[in-house]
C-alpha positions in Angstrom: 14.6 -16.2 -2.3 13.7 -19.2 -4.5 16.3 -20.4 -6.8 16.2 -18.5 -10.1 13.6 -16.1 -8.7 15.3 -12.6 -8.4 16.0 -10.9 -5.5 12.7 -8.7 -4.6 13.7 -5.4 -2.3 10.7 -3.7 -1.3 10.5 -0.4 0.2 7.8 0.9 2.6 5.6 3.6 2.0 3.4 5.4 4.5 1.7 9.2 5.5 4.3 11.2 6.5 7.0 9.0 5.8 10.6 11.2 5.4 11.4 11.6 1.8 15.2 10.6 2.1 14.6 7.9 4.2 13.0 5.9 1.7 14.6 7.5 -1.1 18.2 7.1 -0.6 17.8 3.5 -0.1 15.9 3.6 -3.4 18.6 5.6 -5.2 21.1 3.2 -4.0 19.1 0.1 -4.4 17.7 1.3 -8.0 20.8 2.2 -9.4 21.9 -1.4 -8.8 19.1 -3.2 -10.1 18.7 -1.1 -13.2 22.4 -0.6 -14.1 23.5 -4.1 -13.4 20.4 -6.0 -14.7 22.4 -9.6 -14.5 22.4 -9.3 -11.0 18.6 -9.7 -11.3 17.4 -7.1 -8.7 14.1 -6.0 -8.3 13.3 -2.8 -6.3 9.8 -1.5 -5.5 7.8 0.4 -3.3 4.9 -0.8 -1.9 1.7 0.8 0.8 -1.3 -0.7 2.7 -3.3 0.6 -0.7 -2.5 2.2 -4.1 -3.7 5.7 -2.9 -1.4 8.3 -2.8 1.0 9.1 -0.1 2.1 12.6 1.2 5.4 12.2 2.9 6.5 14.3 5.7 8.0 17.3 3.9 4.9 17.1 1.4 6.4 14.9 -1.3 3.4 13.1 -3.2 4.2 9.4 -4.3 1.9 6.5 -5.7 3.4 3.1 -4.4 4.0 0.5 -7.0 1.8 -2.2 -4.8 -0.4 -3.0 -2.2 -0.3 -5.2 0.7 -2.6 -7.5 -1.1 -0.7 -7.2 -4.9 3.1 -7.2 -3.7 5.5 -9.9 -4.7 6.9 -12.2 -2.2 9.6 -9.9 -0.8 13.0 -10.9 0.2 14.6 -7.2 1.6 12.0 -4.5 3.4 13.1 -1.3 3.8 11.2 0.8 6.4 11.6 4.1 6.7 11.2 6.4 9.7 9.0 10.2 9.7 6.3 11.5 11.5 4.1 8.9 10.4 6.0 5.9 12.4 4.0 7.4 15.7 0.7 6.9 14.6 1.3 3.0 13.3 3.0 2.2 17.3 0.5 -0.1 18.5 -1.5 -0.3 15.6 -2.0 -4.6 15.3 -2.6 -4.9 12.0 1.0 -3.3 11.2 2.4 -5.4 13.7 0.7 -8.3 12.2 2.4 -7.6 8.4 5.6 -6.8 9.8 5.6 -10.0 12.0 4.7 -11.9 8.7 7.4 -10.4 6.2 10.0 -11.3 9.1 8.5 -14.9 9.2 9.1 -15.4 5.6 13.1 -14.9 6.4 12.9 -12.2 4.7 15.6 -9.2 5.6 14.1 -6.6 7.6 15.7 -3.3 7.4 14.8 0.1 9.1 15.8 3.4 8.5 15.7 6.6 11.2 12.7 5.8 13.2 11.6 2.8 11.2 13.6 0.9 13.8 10.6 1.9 16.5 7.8 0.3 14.7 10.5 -2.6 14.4 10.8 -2.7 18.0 7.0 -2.2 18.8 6.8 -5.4 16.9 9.3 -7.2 18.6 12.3 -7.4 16.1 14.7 -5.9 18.0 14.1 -8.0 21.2 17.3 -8.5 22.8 19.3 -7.1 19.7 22.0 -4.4 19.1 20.1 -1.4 17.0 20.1 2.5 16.2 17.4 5.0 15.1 17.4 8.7 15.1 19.4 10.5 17.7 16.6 11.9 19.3 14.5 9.0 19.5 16.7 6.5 20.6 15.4 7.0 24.3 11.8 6.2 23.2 13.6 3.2 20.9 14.4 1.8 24.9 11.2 2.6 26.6 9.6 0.1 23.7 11.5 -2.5 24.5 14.3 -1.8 27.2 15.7 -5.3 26.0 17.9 -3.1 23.2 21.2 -2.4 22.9 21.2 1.2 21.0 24.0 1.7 19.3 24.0 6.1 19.5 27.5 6.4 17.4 26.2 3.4 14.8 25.5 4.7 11.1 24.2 1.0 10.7 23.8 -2.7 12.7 23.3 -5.4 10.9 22.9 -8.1 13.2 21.8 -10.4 10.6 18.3 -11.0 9.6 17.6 -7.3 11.0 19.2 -4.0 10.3 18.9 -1.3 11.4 20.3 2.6 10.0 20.2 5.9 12.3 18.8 9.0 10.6 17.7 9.9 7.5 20.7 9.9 5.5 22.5 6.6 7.7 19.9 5.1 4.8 22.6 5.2 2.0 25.1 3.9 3.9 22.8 1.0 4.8 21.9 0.5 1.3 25.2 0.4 0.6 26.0 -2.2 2.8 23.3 -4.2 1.4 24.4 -4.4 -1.8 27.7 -5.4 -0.6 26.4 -7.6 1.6 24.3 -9.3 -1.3 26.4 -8.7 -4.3 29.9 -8.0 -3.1 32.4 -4.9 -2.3 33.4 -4.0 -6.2 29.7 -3.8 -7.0 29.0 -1.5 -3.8 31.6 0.7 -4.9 30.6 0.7 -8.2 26.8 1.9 -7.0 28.8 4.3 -5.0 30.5 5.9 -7.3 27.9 6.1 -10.0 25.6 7.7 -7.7 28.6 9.7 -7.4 27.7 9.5 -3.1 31.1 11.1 -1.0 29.7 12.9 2.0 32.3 15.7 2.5 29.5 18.0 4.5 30.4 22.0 4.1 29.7 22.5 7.2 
Protein backbone atom coordinates (compact mmCIF):
# COMPACT_ATOMS: atom_id res chain seq x y z
CA UNK A 1 0.00 0.00 0.00
CA UNK A 2 1.46 3.40 -1.09
CA UNK A 3 1.49 6.11 1.44
CA UNK A 4 -1.78 7.95 1.50
CA UNK A 5 -3.42 5.50 -0.90
CA UNK A 6 -6.08 3.54 1.02
CA UNK A 7 -6.11 0.13 1.84
CA UNK A 8 -7.77 -1.80 -1.40
CA UNK A 9 -9.36 -5.39 -0.16
CA UNK A 10 -10.56 -7.17 -3.03
CA UNK A 11 -12.68 -10.13 -3.04
CA UNK A 12 -12.74 -12.91 -5.71
CA UNK A 13 -15.50 -13.79 -7.71
CA UNK A 14 -15.98 -16.98 -9.74
CA UNK A 15 -18.91 -19.73 -11.16
CA UNK A 16 -19.96 -21.55 -8.51
CA UNK A 17 -18.18 -19.78 -5.98
CA UNK A 18 -20.03 -20.47 -2.18
CA UNK A 19 -22.18 -17.53 -1.33
CA UNK A 20 -20.89 -17.23 2.37
CA UNK A 21 -17.59 -17.64 1.55
CA UNK A 22 -17.17 -14.57 -0.09
CA UNK A 23 -19.86 -12.86 1.64
CA UNK A 24 -18.96 -13.04 5.15
CA UNK A 25 -15.72 -11.68 4.52
CA UNK A 26 -17.56 -8.90 2.64
CA UNK A 27 -19.96 -8.28 5.58
CA UNK A 28 -17.11 -8.06 7.81
CA UNK A 29 -14.79 -6.22 5.67
CA UNK A 30 -17.74 -3.68 4.34
CA UNK A 31 -18.98 -2.90 7.52
CA UNK A 32 -15.54 -1.56 8.41
CA UNK A 33 -14.87 0.38 5.53
CA UNK A 34 -18.23 2.00 5.32
CA UNK A 35 -18.89 2.61 9.01
CA UNK A 36 -15.41 3.83 9.85
CA UNK A 37 -14.62 5.80 6.62
CA UNK A 38 -11.31 7.41 8.41
CA UNK A 39 -9.83 4.31 8.38
CA UNK A 40 -9.81 4.67 4.54
CA UNK A 41 -10.86 1.13 3.48
CA UNK A 42 -11.87 0.12 0.27
CA UNK A 43 -13.65 -3.26 -0.34
CA UNK A 44 -14.60 -4.66 -3.70
CA UNK A 45 -15.26 -7.57 -5.66
CA UNK A 46 -13.70 -8.28 -8.63
CA UNK A 47 -13.96 -11.47 -11.70
CA UNK A 48 -11.93 -12.40 -14.86
CA UNK A 49 -14.91 -10.24 -16.72
CA UNK A 50 -17.94 -8.09 -15.75
CA UNK A 51 -20.42 -10.91 -16.77
CA UNK A 52 -22.46 -12.18 -14.26
CA UNK A 53 -21.68 -14.87 -11.85
CA UNK A 54 -23.95 -17.71 -10.48
CA UNK A 55 -22.55 -18.90 -7.31
CA UNK A 56 -22.83 -22.40 -6.07
CA UNK A 57 -26.20 -22.25 -4.30
CA UNK A 58 -27.56 -20.09 -7.37
CA UNK A 59 -26.90 -16.58 -6.05
CA UNK A 60 -26.50 -14.20 -9.14
CA UNK A 61 -23.77 -11.34 -8.57
CA UNK A 62 -22.16 -8.75 -11.10
CA UNK A 63 -18.49 -8.11 -9.79
CA UNK A 64 -17.49 -4.51 -9.38
CA UNK A 65 -14.24 -5.13 -11.73
CA UNK A 66 -12.36 -6.99 -14.03
CA UNK A 67 -9.03 -8.42 -14.13
CA UNK A 68 -8.04 -5.81 -16.56
CA UNK A 69 -10.10 -2.65 -14.60
CA UNK A 70 -9.22 -3.49 -10.83
CA UNK A 71 -7.20 -1.28 -8.65
CA UNK A 72 -3.93 -2.27 -7.42
CA UNK A 73 -5.03 -4.50 -4.63
CA UNK A 74 -3.47 -4.84 -1.24
CA UNK A 75 -5.76 -7.89 0.54
CA UNK A 76 -7.38 -10.85 -1.88
CA UNK A 77 -9.88 -12.76 -0.53
CA UNK A 78 -10.56 -16.12 -2.32
CA UNK A 79 -13.21 -17.97 -1.71
CA UNK A 80 -13.75 -21.81 -2.03
CA UNK A 81 -17.19 -23.68 -3.89
CA UNK A 82 -17.54 -26.01 -6.50
CA UNK A 83 -16.02 -23.79 -8.94
CA UNK A 84 -12.26 -23.95 -7.27
CA UNK A 85 -12.07 -27.65 -9.22
CA UNK A 86 -12.44 -26.49 -12.50
CA UNK A 87 -9.59 -23.43 -12.19
CA UNK A 88 -6.80 -26.45 -10.59
CA UNK A 89 -4.42 -26.37 -13.27
CA UNK A 90 -5.87 -23.80 -15.17
CA UNK A 91 -2.33 -21.38 -15.94
CA UNK A 92 -3.78 -18.46 -16.61
CA UNK A 93 -5.31 -18.42 -12.81
CA UNK A 94 -2.07 -19.54 -11.64
CA UNK A 95 -0.49 -16.83 -13.47
CA UNK A 96 -2.87 -13.87 -11.73
CA UNK A 97 -2.66 -15.33 -8.50
CA UNK A 98 1.15 -15.66 -8.70
CA UNK A 99 1.14 -11.89 -9.76
CA UNK A 100 -1.24 -10.47 -6.90
CA UNK A 101 1.21 -12.39 -4.42
CA UNK A 102 4.19 -10.73 -6.17
CA UNK A 103 2.84 -7.33 -5.58
CA UNK A 104 3.09 -8.21 -1.58
CA UNK A 105 -0.09 -8.10 -1.56
CA UNK A 106 -2.03 -10.31 1.37
CA UNK A 107 -3.35 -13.35 0.00
CA UNK A 108 -6.18 -14.80 1.91
CA UNK A 109 -8.32 -17.99 1.15
CA UNK A 110 -11.42 -19.15 2.43
CA UNK A 111 -12.81 -23.05 2.54
CA UNK A 112 -11.34 -24.45 -0.55
CA UNK A 113 -9.78 -21.25 -1.87
CA UNK A 114 -6.78 -22.54 -0.07
CA UNK A 115 -6.52 -25.40 -2.93
CA UNK A 116 -6.21 -23.12 -5.90
CA UNK A 117 -3.62 -21.31 -3.32
CA UNK A 118 -1.73 -24.43 -3.17
CA UNK A 119 -2.01 -25.45 -6.94
CA UNK A 120 -0.26 -22.17 -7.30
CA UNK A 121 2.33 -22.71 -4.98
CA UNK A 122 1.50 -20.39 -1.98
CA UNK A 123 1.30 -22.75 0.52
CA UNK A 124 4.60 -24.43 -0.26
CA UNK A 125 6.13 -25.49 2.84
CA UNK A 126 3.46 -23.50 5.03
CA UNK A 127 1.06 -24.24 7.87
CA UNK A 128 -2.75 -23.97 6.30
CA UNK A 129 -6.48 -25.24 6.50
CA UNK A 130 -9.37 -25.54 4.06
CA UNK A 131 -12.61 -27.41 4.28
CA UNK A 132 -12.72 -30.54 6.41
CA UNK A 133 -13.27 -32.71 3.67
CA UNK A 134 -10.82 -31.48 1.35
CA UNK A 135 -8.00 -31.17 3.32
CA UNK A 136 -6.62 -34.62 2.05
CA UNK A 137 -6.77 -33.34 -1.55
CA UNK A 138 -5.17 -29.83 0.07
CA UNK A 139 -1.97 -32.55 0.66
CA UNK A 140 -2.02 -34.45 -2.46
CA UNK A 141 -1.37 -30.80 -4.18
CA UNK A 142 1.41 -30.13 -2.49
CA UNK A 143 2.32 -32.74 0.35
CA UNK A 144 4.84 -29.90 1.52
CA UNK A 145 1.70 -28.48 3.82
CA UNK A 146 1.13 -28.54 7.19
CA UNK A 147 -2.90 -28.74 7.53
CA UNK A 148 -4.01 -27.42 10.34
CA UNK A 149 -7.72 -29.77 10.68
CA UNK A 150 -8.75 -28.07 14.19
CA UNK A 151 -7.54 -24.27 12.74
CA UNK A 152 -10.63 -21.75 12.18
CA UNK A 153 -7.71 -19.58 10.59
CA UNK A 154 -3.50 -19.52 9.86
CA UNK A 155 -2.08 -16.62 9.22
CA UNK A 156 1.27 -17.24 8.67
CA UNK A 157 1.93 -13.85 7.39
CA UNK A 158 1.72 -12.74 3.86
CA UNK A 159 -0.81 -15.83 3.41
CA UNK A 160 -3.95 -16.85 5.25
CA UNK A 161 -5.73 -19.18 5.10
CA UNK A 162 -9.69 -19.91 6.81
CA UNK A 163 -11.40 -23.52 6.97
CA UNK A 164 -14.98 -23.65 5.75
CA UNK A 165 -17.39 -21.48 4.78
CA UNK A 166 -18.17 -19.67 7.75
CA UNK A 167 -14.19 -19.84 9.29
CA UNK A 168 -14.50 -16.66 6.64
CA UNK A 169 -15.79 -14.27 9.36
CA UNK A 170 -13.58 -15.13 11.81
CA UNK A 171 -10.70 -14.52 9.27
CA UNK A 172 -12.10 -11.25 8.43
CA UNK A 173 -12.16 -10.57 11.70
CA UNK A 174 -8.76 -11.13 12.29
CA UNK A 175 -7.93 -8.98 9.43
CA UNK A 176 -9.33 -6.06 10.61
CA UNK A 177 -7.61 -6.55 13.83
CA UNK A 178 -4.68 -7.34 12.35
CA UNK A 179 -4.80 -4.03 10.14
CA UNK A 180 -6.65 -1.75 12.29
CA UNK A 181 -6.45 -3.01 15.81
CA UNK A 182 -8.55 -5.22 18.57
CA UNK A 183 -11.17 -2.26 19.62
CA UNK A 184 -12.06 -1.79 15.93
CA UNK A 185 -12.45 -5.63 15.42
CA UNK A 186 -14.75 -5.77 18.20
CA UNK A 187 -16.47 -2.98 17.25
CA UNK A 188 -17.15 -4.66 13.50
CA UNK A 189 -18.05 -7.57 15.61
CA UNK A 190 -20.56 -6.32 17.50
CA UNK A 191 -22.19 -4.18 14.95
CA UNK A 192 -22.56 -7.02 12.73
CA UNK A 193 -23.94 -8.19 15.78
CA UNK A 194 -21.72 -11.82 14.91
CA UNK A 195 -21.84 -14.34 18.30
CA UNK A 196 -21.95 -17.95 17.00
CA UNK A 197 -23.90 -19.65 19.81
CA UNK A 198 -25.15 -22.61 17.12
CA UNK A 199 -28.65 -24.26 18.32
CA UNK A 200 -27.58 -27.20 17.67
Amino acid sequence: MQPGQPLRIGIFLFEECEELDWAGPWEVLAYWAKNFPDDRVEVFTLARSLEQIRCAKGLRVLPDHSWETAPPIDVLVFPGGAGTRRQLGDELLRGWVQAIAATGALMTSVCTGALVFADSGLLHGRPATTHWSTLDLLGQLDPTVELRPDDRFVDTGDVITAAGVSAGIDMALHLVRRLHSEERAKEVKRGIQYDPQPPV
